[in-house]
VMD Tcl script that builds the backbone (N, CA, C; Angstrom):
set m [mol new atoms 372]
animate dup $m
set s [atomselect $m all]
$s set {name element resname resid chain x y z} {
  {N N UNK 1 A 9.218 4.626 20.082}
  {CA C UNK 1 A 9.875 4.861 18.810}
  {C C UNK 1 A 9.336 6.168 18.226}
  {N N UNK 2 A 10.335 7.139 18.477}
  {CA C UNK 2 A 9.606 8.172 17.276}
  {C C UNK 2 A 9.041 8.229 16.047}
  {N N UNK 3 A 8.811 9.123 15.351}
  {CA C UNK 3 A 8.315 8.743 13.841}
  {C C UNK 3 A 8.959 8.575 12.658}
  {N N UNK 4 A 10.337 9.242 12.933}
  {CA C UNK 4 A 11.132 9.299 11.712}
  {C C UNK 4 A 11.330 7.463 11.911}
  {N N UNK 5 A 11.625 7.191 13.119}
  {CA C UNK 5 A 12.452 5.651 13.150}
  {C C UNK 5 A 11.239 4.566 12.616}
  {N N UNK 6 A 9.980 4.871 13.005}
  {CA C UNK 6 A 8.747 4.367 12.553}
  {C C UNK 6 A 8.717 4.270 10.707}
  {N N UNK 7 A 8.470 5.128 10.253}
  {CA C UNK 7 A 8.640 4.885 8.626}
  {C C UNK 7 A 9.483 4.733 8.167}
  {N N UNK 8 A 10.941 4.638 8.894}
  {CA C UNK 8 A 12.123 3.980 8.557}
  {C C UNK 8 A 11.849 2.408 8.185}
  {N N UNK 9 A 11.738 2.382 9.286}
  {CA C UNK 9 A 11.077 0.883 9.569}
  {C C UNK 9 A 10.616 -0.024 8.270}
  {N N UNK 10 A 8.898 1.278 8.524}
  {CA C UNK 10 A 7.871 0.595 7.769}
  {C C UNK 10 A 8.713 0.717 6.037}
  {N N UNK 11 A 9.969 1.444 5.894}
  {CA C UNK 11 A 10.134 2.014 4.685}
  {C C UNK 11 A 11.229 0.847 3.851}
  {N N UNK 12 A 11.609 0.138 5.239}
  {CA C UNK 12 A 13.135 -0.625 5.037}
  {C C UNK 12 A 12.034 -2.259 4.362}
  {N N UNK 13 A 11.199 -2.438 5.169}
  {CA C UNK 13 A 10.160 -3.837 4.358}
  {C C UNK 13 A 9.466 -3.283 3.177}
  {N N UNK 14 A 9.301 -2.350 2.978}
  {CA C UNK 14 A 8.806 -2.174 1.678}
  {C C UNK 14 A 9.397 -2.030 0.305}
  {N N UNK 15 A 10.622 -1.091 0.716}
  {CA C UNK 15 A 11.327 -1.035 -0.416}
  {C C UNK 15 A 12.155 -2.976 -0.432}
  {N N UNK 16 A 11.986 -3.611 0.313}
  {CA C UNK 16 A 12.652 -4.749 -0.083}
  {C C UNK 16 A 11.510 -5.896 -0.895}
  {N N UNK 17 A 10.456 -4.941 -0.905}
  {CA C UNK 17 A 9.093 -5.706 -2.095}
  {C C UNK 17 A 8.685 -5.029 -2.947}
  {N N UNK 18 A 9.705 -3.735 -3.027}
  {CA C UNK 18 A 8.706 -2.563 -3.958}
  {C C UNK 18 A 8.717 -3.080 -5.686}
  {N N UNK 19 A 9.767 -3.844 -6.175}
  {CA C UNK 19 A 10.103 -4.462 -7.500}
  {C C UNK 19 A 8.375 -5.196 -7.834}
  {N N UNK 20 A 8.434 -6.177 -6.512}
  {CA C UNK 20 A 7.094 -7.252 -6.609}
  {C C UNK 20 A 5.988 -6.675 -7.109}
  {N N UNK 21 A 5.606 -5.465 -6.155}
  {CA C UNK 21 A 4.827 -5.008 -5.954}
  {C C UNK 21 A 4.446 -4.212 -7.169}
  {N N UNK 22 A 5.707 -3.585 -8.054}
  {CA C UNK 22 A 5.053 -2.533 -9.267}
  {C C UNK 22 A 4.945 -3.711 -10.022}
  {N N UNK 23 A 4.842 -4.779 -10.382}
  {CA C UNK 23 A 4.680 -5.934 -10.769}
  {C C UNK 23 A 3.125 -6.181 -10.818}
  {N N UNK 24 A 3.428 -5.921 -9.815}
  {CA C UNK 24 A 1.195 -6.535 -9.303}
  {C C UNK 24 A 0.307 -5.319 -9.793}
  {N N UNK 25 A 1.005 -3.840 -9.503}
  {CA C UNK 25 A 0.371 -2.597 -10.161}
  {C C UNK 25 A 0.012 -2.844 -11.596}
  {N N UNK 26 A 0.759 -3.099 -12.196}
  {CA C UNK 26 A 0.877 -3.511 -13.673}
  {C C UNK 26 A -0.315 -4.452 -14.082}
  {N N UNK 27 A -0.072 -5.230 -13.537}
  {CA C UNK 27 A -0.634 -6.141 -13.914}
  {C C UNK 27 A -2.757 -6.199 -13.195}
  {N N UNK 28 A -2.705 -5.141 -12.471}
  {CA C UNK 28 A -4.128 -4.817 -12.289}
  {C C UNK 28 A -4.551 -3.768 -13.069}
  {N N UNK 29 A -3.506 -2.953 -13.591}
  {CA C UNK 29 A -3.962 -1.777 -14.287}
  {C C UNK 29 A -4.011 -2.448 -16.125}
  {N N UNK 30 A -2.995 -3.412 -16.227}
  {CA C UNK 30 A -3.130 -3.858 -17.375}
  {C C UNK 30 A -4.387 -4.552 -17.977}
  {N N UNK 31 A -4.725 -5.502 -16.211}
  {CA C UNK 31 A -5.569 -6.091 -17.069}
  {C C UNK 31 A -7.082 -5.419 -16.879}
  {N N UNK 32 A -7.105 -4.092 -16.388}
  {CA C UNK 32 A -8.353 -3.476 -16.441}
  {C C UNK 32 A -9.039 -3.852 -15.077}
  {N N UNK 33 A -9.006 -4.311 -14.372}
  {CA C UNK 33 A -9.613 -4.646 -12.960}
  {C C UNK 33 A -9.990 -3.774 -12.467}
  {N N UNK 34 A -9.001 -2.779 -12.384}
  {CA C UNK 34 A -9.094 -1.244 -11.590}
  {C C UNK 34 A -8.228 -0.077 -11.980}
  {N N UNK 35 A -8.025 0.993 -11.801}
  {CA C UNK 35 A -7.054 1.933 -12.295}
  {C C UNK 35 A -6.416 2.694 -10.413}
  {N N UNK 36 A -7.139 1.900 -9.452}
  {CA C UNK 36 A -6.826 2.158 -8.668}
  {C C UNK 36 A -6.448 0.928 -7.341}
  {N N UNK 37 A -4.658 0.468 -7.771}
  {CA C UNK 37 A -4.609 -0.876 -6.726}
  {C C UNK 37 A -4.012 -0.206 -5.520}
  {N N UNK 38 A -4.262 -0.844 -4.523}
  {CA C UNK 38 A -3.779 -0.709 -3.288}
  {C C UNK 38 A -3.116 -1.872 -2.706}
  {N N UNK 39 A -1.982 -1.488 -1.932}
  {CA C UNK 39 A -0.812 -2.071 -1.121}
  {C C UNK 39 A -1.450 -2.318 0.550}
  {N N UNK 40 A -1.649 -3.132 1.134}
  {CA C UNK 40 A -2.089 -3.057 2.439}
  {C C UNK 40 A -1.231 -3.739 3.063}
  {N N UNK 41 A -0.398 -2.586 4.451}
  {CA C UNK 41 A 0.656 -3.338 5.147}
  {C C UNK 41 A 0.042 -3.530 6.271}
  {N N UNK 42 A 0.501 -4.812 6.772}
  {CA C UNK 42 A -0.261 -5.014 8.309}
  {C C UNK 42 A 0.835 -5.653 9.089}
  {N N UNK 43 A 0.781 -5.772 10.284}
  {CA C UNK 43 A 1.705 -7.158 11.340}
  {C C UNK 43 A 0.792 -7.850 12.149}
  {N N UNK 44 A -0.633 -7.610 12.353}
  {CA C UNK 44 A -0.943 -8.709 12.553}
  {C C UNK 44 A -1.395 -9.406 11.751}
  {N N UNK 45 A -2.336 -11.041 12.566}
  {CA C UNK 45 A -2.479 -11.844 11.701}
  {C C UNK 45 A -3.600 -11.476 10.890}
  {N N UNK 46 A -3.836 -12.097 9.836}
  {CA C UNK 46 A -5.400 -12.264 9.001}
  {C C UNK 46 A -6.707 -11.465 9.153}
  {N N UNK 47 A -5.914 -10.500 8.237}
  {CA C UNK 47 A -6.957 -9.473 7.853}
  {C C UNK 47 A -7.753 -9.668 6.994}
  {N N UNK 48 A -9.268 -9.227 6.864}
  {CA C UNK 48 A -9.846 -9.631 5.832}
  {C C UNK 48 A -9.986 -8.769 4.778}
  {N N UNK 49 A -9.150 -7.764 4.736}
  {CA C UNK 49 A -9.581 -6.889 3.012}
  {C C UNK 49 A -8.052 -7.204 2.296}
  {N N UNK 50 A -8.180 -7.584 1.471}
  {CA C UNK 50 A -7.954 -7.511 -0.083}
  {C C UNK 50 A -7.289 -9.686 0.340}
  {N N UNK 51 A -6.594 -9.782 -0.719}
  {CA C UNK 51 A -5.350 -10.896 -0.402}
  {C C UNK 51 A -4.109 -10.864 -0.216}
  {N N UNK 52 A -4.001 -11.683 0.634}
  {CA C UNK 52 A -2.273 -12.015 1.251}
  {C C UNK 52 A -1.688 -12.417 -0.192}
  {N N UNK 53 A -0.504 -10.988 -0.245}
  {CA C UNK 53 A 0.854 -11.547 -1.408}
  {C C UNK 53 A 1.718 -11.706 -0.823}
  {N N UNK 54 A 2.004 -11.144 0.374}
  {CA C UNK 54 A 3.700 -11.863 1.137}
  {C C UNK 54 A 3.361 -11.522 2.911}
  {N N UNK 55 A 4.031 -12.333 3.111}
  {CA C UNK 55 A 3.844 -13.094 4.659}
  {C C UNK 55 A 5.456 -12.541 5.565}
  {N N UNK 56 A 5.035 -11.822 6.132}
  {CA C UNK 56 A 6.489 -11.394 7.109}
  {C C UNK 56 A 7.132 -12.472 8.040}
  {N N UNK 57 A 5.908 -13.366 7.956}
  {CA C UNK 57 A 6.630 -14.706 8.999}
  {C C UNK 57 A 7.511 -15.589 8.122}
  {N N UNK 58 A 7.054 -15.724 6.544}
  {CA C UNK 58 A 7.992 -16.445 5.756}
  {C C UNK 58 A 8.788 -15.475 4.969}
  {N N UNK 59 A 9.064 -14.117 5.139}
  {CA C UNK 59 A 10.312 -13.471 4.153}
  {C C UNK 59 A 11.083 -12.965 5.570}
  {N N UNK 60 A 10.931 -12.973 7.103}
  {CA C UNK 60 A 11.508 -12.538 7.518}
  {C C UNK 60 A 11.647 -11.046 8.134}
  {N N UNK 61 A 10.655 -10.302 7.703}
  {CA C UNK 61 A 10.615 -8.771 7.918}
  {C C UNK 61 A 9.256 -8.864 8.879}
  {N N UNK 62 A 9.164 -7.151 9.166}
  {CA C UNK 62 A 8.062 -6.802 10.088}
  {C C UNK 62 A 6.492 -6.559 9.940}
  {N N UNK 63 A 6.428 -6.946 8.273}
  {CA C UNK 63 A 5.186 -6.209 7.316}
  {C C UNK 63 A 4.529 -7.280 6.582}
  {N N UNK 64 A 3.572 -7.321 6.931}
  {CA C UNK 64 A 2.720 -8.435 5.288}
  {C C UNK 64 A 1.807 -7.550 4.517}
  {N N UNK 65 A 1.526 -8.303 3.212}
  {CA C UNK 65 A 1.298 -7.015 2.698}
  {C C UNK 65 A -0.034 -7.923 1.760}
  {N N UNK 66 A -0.984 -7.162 2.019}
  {CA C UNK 66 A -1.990 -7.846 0.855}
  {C C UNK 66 A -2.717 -7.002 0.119}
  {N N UNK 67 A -2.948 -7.536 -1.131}
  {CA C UNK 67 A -2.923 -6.237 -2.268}
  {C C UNK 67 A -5.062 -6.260 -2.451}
  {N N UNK 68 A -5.114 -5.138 -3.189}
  {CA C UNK 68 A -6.579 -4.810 -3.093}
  {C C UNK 68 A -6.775 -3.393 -4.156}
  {N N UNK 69 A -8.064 -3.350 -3.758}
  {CA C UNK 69 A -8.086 -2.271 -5.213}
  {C C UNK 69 A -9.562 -1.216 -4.390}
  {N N UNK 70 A -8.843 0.394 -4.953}
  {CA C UNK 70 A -9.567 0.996 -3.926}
  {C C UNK 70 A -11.446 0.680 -4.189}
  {N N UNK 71 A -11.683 -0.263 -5.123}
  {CA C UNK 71 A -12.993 -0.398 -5.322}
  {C C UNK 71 A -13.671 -0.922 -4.090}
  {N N UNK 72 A -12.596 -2.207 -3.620}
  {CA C UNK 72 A -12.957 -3.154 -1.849}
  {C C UNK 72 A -13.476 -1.714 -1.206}
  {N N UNK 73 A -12.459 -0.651 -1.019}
  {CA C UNK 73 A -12.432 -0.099 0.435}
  {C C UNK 73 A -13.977 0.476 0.098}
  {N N UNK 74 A -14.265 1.020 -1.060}
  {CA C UNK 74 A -15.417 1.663 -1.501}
  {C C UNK 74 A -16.657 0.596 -1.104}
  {N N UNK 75 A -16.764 -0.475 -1.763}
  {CA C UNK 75 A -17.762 -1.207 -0.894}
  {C C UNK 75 A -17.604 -1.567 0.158}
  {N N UNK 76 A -16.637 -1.818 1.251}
  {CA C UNK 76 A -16.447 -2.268 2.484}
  {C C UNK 76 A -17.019 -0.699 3.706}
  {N N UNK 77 A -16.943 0.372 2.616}
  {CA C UNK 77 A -17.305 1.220 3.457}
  {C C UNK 77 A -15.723 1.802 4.391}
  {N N UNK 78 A -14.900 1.549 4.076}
  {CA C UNK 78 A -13.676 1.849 4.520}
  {C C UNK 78 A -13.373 3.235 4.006}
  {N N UNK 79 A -13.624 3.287 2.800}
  {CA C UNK 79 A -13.822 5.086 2.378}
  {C C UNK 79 A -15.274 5.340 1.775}
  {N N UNK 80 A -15.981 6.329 2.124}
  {CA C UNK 80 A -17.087 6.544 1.934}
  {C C UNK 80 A -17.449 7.333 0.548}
  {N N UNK 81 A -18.635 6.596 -0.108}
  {CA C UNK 81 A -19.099 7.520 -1.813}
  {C C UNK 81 A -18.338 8.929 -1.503}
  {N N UNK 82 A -18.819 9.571 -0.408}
  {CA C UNK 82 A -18.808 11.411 -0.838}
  {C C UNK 82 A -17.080 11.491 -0.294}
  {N N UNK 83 A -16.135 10.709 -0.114}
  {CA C UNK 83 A -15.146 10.667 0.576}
  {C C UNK 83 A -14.053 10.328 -1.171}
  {N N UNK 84 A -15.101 9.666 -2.056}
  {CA C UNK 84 A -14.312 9.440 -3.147}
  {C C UNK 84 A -14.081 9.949 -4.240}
  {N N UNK 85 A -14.645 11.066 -4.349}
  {CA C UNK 85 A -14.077 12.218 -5.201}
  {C C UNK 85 A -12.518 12.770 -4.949}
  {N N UNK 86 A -12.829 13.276 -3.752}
  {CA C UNK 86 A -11.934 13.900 -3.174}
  {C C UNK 86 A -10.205 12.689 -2.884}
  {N N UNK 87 A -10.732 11.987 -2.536}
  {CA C UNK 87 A -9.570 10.221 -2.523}
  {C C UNK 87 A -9.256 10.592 -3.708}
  {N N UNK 88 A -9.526 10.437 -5.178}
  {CA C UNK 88 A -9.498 10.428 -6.895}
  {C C UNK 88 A -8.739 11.149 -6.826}
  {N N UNK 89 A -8.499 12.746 -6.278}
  {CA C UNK 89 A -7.795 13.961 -6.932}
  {C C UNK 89 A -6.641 13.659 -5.826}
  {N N UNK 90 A -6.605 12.854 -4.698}
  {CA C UNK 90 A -5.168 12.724 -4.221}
  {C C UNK 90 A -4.528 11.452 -4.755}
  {N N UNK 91 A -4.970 10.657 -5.293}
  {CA C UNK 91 A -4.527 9.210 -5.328}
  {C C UNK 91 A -3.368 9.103 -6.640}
  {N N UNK 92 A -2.085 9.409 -6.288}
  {CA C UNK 92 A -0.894 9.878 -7.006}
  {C C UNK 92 A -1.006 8.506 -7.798}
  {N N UNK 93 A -0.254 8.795 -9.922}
  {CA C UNK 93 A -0.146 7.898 -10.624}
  {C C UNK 93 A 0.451 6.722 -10.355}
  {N N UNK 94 A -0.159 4.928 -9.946}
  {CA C UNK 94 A 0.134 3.934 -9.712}
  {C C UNK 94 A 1.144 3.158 -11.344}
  {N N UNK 95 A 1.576 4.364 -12.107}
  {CA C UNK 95 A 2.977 3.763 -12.537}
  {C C UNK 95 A 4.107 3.910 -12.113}
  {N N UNK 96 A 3.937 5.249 -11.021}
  {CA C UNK 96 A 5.081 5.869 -10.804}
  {C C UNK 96 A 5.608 5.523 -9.135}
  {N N UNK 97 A 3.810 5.264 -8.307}
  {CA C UNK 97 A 3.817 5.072 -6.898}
  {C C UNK 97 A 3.157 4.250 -6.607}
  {N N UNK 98 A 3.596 2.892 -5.208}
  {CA C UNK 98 A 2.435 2.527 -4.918}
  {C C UNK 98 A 2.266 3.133 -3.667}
  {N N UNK 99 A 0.509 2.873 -3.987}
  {CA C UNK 99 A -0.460 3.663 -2.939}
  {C C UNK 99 A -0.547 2.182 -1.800}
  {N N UNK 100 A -0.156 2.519 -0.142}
  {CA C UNK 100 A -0.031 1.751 0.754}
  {C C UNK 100 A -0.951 2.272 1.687}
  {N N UNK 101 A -1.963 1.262 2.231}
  {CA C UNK 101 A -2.940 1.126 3.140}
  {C C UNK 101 A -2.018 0.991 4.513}
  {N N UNK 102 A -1.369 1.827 5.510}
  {CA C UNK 102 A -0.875 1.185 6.533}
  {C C UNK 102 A -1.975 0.914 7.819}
  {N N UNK 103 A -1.974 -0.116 8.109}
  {CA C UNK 103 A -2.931 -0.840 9.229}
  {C C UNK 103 A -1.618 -0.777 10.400}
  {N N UNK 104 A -1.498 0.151 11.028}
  {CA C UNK 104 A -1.216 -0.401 12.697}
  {C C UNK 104 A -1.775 -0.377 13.776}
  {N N UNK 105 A -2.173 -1.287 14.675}
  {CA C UNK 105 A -2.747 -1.614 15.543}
  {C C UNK 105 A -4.253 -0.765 15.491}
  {N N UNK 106 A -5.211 0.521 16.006}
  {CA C UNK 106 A -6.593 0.834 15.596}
  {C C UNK 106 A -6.112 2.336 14.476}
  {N N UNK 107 A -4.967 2.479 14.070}
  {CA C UNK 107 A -4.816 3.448 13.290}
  {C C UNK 107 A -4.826 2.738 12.190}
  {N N UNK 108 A -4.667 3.827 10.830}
  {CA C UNK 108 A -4.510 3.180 9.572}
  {C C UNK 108 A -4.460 4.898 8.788}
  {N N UNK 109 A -3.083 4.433 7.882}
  {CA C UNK 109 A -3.013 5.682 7.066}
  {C C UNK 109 A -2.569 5.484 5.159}
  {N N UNK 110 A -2.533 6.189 4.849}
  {CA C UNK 110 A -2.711 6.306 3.042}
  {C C UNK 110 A -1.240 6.515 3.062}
  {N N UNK 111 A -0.144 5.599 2.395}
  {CA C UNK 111 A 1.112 6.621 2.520}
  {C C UNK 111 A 1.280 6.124 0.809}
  {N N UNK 112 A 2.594 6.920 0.035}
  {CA C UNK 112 A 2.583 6.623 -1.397}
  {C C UNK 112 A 3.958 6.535 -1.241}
  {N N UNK 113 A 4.496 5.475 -1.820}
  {CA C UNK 113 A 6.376 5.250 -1.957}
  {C C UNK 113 A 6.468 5.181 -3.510}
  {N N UNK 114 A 7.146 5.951 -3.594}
  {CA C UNK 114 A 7.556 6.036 -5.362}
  {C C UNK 114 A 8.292 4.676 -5.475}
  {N N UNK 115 A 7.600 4.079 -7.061}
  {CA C UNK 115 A 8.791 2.380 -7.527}
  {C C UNK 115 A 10.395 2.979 -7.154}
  {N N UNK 116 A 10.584 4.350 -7.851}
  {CA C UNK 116 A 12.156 4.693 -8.332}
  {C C UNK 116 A 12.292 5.780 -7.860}
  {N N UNK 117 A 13.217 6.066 -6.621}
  {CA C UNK 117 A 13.484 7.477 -6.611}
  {C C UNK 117 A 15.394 7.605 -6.787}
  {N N UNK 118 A 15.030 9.461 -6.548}
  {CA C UNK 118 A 16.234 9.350 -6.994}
  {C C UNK 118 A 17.339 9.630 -5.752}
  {N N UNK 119 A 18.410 9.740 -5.496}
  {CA C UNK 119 A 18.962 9.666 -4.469}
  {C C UNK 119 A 18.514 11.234 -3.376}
  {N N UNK 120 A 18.730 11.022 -2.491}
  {CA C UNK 120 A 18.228 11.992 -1.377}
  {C C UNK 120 A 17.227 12.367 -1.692}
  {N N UNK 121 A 16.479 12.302 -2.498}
  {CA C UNK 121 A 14.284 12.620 -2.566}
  {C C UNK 121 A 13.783 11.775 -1.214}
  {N N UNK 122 A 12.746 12.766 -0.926}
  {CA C UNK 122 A 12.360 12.161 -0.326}
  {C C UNK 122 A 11.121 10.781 -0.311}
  {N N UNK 123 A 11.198 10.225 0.715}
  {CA C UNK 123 A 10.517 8.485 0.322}
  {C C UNK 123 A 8.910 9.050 0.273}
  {N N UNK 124 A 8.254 9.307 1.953}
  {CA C UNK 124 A 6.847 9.393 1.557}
  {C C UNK 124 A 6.567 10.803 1.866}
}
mol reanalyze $m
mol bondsrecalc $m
mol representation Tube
mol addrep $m
């Protein structure tokens, strides 16, 4: 699969949770937890950073997604102290985007999908 067809993909399960999901933003930034939540998409089973909010085996799609806050990755050592300055000045406003952890198979990348775009903009 090339790459365009790849974040197609990954782009077609997300935007069908992206409503949920600025939902959960909200509601971590509201209630002060963090100013920085994270989206983590995975396909396999039972990962252990953050918690399972939706299950691809029970909605049907290719993605589960469990939410977390970049504080985990900071203590888990997943991004490193001198690594988090620099994370801060890229980590685009979580009213406007969520920030997605993609886990596939030993890769894993930072991607940002805007809640609302506008027609032909581009997604990530």
């Amino acid at each position: 699969m090339d790459a365009a067809s790849y974040f197609a993909q990954i782009e077609q399960d997300l935007r069908y949770y992206l409503d949920y999901l600025q939902g959960l933003s909200r509601e971590i930034l509201d209630s002060g937890l963090s100013k920085y939540p994270v989206f983590i998409a995975y396909q396999t089973r039972d990962i252990s950073l953050g918690k399972q909010i939706l299950s691809h085996e029970s909605l049907g799609t290719r993605w589960s997604i469990n939410i977390s806050v970049m504080e985990e990755f900071v203590k888990r050592n997943i991004l490193t102290l001198d690594k988090w300055p620099e994370f801060k000045k890229t980590y685009k406003d979580p009213e406007q985007y969520a920030c997605v952890f993609l886990m596939d198979g030993l890769e894993a990348h930072f991607l940002y999908l805007p809640f609302h775009t506008e027609e032909g903009e581009d997604e990530f």
